[in-house]
C-alpha positions, 0 to 999 in steps of 0.5 A: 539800187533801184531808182524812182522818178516817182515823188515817194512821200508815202511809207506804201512804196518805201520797200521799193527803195532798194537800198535807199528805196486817241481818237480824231472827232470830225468837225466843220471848219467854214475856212476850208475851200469847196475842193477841199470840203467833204460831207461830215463824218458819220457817229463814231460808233456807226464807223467803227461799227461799218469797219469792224464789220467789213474786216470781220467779214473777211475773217479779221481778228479785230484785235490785229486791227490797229486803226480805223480810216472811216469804213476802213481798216488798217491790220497789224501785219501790215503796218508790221511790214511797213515798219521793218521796210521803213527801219532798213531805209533810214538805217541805210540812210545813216540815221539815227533810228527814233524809239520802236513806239514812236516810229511805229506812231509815224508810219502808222500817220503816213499809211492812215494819209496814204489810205485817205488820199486812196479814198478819195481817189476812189471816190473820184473815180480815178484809176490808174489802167495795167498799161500805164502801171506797166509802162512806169514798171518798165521805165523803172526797170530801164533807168536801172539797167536792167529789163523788164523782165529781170525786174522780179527777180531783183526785187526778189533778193530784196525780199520784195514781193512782185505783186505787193510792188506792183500795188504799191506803185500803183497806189502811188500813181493813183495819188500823184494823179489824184494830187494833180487833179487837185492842183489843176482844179485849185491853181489860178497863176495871173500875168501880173503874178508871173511879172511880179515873180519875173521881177522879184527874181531879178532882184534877186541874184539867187533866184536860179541857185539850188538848195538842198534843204531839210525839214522838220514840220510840227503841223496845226490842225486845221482852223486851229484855236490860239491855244492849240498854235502855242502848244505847237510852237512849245514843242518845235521850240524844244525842237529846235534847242534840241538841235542847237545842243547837238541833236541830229536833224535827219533823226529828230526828222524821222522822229517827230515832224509830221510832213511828207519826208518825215522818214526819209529824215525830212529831205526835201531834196533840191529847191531853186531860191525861186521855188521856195515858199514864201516864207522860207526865200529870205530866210533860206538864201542867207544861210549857209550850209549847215545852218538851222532855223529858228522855228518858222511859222506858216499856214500848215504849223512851224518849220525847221529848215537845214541847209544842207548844201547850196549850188550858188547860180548865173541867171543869164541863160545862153543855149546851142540851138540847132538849124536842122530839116529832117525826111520822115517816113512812118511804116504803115500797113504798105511800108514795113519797118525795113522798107521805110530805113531802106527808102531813106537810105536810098533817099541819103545816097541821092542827096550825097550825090546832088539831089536837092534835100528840100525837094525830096522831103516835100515829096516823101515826108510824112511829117505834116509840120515839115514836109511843105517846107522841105522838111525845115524844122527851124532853129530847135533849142536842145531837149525839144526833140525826142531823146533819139532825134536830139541824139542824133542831131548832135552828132552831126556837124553842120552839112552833114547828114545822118544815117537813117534812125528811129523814133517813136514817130518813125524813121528819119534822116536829119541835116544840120543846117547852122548852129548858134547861141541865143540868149534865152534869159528872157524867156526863160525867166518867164518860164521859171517864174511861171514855174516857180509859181506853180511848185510853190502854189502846188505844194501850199494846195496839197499841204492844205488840203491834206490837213483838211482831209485828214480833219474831215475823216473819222480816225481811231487808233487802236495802236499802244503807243 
């Protein structure tokens, strides 16, 4: 099973996931912030006109056409295929399958996000080069065990193409930078923000417990009328008595809410009670799992939230930090890579005999930050170092001194100087706090955002539902 490190709310990527893996009139809303403005769609005719034209000159029958996203199109055969990818998913999920119309109307919504959200990447400029694809390919194929070159063929008894993967998560690269560009422009996180999540979180003994929530979201357009918000709350109150009689979360999920899970039977995954949003804390954390909302009113519609499962925490935070000084050597076009392991091995004998470690790290050291201090890093808190050096570190008890080793920054030979256990709660509840402001800010940006997006665009569907 192949396992992504990549956020994959788009059906685009879902076939990846081995085994897990009326039409929209544009309108001003004066409401929306300036990053999320975009210029008024043009006529409708003038659009349809604009992509019906793009997809004939590339020989598109127009009746495979089954939307049109702006000048762009979205064919039949395609949402054919995301469709059959999306049906094995949530069938190797458990999940109840909704009716074919109605999980085709979902996919078809999420690949129409999917298609926007590229658009505008596009019209950013944002990009993403065959390097950096390559190295998240790589990474991919690493975490499951298998290498690079292995990879096609594993997709291949999936029946996944290499090129459409590769395309995929390239879209999905695109998206996340996209996103992050977006919530680096709109986050704006004061001191006296930071201070107040600070003390709220230790008021609250459940701010570092973990919960496994589920969601279904009914969303509101965007500047949405008092008529439009009752209609929304009516159907996620059908929802919820639905649910109370029975009903299986994860397929009404699938089959009826509108946010980013929504077909992976709305599985938001793991929160901290300090990420959550604002509306979901006090709700969440006196809840056990199993339990269900009422429908929850919010800036993007009405939520239904589950608790799956709970992982109750201490907030006081005690770490091992390590007292260690290291010797680097780089290989360069004067050192080979086996003359650099052979100098440090050279260099371990000499200290194991008496030679002063300090003295010769001054003297070898390429490490600007160490090197004038004997090669003395300080007291290291564990994951501050790279995977290697960290793994090696450990290893050693206190005095000793590695055998040479490599990282990306070289060759190196590490001593353990001391160890000790530091008490750490206030700084890391500074950084948590600092944190949860940011994931619970980043996903309020985003979801706000796609709502505007999504009523700024001209969309015609020519799907029968």
């Amino acid at each position: 099973m192949l396992k992504y490190a990549l956020r994959l709310p788009a059906v685009l990527v879902a076939a990846v996931l081995l085994c897990q893996a009326c039409a929209s009139t544009p309108h001003a809303n004066p409401n929306v912030s300036a990053a999320a403005v975009m210029n008024p769609a043009p006529p409708a005719s003038t659009v349809t006109a604009a992509a019906i034209a793009k997809a004939s000159a590339t020989g598109v029958l127009l009746d495979r056409i089954v939307a049109v996203v702006n000048d762009e199109v979205i064919l039949k055969n395609e949402l054919d295929q995301q469709v059959t990818a999306i049906t094995k998913q949530i069938q190797q999920q458990g999940t109840a399958l909704p009716p074919e119309n109605v999980l085709r109307k979902q996919v078809l919504d999420q690949m129409i996000m999917t298609k926007l959200e590229l658009q505008q990447a596009a019209n950013k400029n944002i990009s993403v080069s065959d390097d950096a694809l390559n190295q998240a390919i790589n990474r991919i194929a690493e975490r499951n065990g298998i290498t690079l070159g292995q990879l096609p063929a594993k997709l291949q008894q999936a029946g996944i193409n290499y090129a459409d993967f590769r395309q995929n998560l390239r879209n999905q690269l695109i998206i996340r930078n996209l996103e992050q560009q977006l919530v680096s422009n709109e986050m704006h996180i004061t001191p006296r923000e930071v201070q107040a999540q600070i003390e709220a979180d230790a008021a609250n003994s459940n701010a570092n417990s973990q919960y496994h929530i589920s969601q279904i979201l009914i969303s509101t357009p965007s500047d949405p009328s008092p008529e439009q918000v009752a209609k929304t709350r009516k159907k996620a109150q059908d929802i919820y008595q639905k649910l109370k009689k029975g009903a299986d979360f994860a397929a009404m999920a699938v089959e009826y809410s509108q946010g980013q899970q929504a077909l992976k039977g709305g599985d938001l995954g793991w929160r901290k009670g300090s990420e959550l949003p604002t509306i979901f804390t006090g709700v969440i954390q006196r809840m056990q799992p199993g339990d269900i909302t009422e429908p929850l009113a919010g800036p993007g519609g009405f939520d239904i939230l589950k608790l799956d499962d709970v992982k109750r925490a201490d907030n006081k935070v005690l770490v091992t930090q390590t007292h260690a000084r290291h010797i680097l050597l780089r290989p360069s076009a004067i050192m080979t890579d086996a003359q650099a392991q052979a100098k440090l091995e050279e260099l371990r004998k000499e200290i194991l005999a008496g030679a002063d470690f300090a003295k010769l790290a001054k003297q070898y050291s390429d490490d600007p930050g160490s090197a004038s201090n004997g090669g003395d890093l300080g007291w290291v808190d564990p994951g501050a170092m790279v995977p290697e050096f960290q793994a090696q570190m450990d290893k050693l008890q206190v005095g000793q001194i590695s055998e040479p080793f490599k990282t990306q920054f070289g060759w190196h030979i590490v001593q353990v100087l001391g160890r000790r256990t530091a008490d750490q709660t206030a700084d890391y509840a500074k950084n948590k706090a600092y944190e949860a402001i940011y994931a619970r800010k980043s996903e309020e940006i985003i979801q706000q955002w796609l709502s505007s997006l999504k009523s700024y665009a001209y969309i015609e569907y020519h799907l029968e539902i």
